[in-house]
C-alpha positions in Angstrom: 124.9 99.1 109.5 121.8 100.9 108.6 118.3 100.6 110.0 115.3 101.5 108.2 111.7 102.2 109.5 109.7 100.5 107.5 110.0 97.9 104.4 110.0 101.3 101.9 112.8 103.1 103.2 114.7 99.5 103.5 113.8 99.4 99.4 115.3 102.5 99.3 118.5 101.7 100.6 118.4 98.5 99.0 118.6 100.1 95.6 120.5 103.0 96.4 123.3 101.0 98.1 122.8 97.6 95.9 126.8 97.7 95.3 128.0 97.8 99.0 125.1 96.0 101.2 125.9 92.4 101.6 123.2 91.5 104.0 119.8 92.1 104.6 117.9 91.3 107.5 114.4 91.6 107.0 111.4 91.5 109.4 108.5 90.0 107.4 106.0 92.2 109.2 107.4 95.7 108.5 104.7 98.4 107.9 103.9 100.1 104.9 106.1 97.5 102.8 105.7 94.1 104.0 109.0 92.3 104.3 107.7 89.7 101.9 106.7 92.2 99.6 110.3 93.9 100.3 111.5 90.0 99.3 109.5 90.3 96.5 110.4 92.5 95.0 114.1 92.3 95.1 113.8 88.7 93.2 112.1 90.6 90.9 114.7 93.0 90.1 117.2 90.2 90.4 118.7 91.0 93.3 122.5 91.6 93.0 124.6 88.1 93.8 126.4 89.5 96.6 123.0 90.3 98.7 122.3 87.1 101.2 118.8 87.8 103.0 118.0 86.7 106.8 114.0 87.3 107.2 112.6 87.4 110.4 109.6 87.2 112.2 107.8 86.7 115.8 104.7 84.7 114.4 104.2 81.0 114.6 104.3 81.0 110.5 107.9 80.8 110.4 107.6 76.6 109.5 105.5 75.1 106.6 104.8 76.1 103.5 105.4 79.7 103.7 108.7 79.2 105.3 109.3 76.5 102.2 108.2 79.3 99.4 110.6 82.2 101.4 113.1 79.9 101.4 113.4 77.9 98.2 111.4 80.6 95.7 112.6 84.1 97.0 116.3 83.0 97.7 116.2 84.1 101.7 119.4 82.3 103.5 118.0 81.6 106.5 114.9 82.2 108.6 114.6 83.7 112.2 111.8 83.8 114.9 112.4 86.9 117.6 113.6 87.3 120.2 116.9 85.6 120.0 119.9 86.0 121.8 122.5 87.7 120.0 125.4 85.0 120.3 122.8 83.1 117.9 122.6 86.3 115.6 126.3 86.4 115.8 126.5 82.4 114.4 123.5 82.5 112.2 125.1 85.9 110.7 128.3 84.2 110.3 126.4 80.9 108.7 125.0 82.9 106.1 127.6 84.8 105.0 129.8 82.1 104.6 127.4 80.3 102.4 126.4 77.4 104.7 122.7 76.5 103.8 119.7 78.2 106.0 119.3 79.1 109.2 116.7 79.6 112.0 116.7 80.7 115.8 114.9 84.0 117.0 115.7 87.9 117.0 114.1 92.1 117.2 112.2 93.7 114.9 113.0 96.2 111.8 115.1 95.8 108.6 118.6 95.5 109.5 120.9 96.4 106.3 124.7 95.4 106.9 127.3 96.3 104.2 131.4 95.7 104.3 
């Protein structure tokens, strides 16, 4: 598992390691690169098929149309408000990367990169 500090370094990583990481949880407020942005960018560069992406977040914006648009437009697997407990990180973890459809609960806060 890596951790990065900030939505740049977890780019970083991202691309670097694009072969091994199979996860990516992402905090959608992370400074200097906003998770979203982070999102962004990696439907952009068509992220590779084996990456499954769990955003996260502690605002109340985690429902309605922004949850809709992460969801649906930038490929995120599941949605997660913090804090959660981590027996529900544990079974939303294991949701996702067996391919049942999205996710939410609650969780802490940074980019959380898991590979093999």
């Amino acid at each position: 598992m890596l951790h990065a500090k900030d939505g740049e370094e977890a780019a970083y990583y991202l691309e670097l390691l694009k072969s091994e990481i199979k996860l990516a949880i992402i905090d959608i407020n992370l400074p200097v690169l906003s998770g979203l942005d982070l999102i962004w960018r990696l439907v952009k560069r068509k992220k590779p098929e084996p990456l499954k992406i769990i955003a996260t977040t502690s605002t109340a914006v985690i429902h309605g149309p922004l949850l809709e648009k992460v969801v649906n437009e930038f490929g995120v697997s599941a949605m997660v408000r913090k804090p959660m407990a981590p027996q529900m990180w544990r079974k939303t973890i294991q949701a996702v990367l067996s391919g049942q459809p999205g996710a939410s609960g609650r969780a802490r806060s940074h980019a959380a990169l898991a590979g093999p």
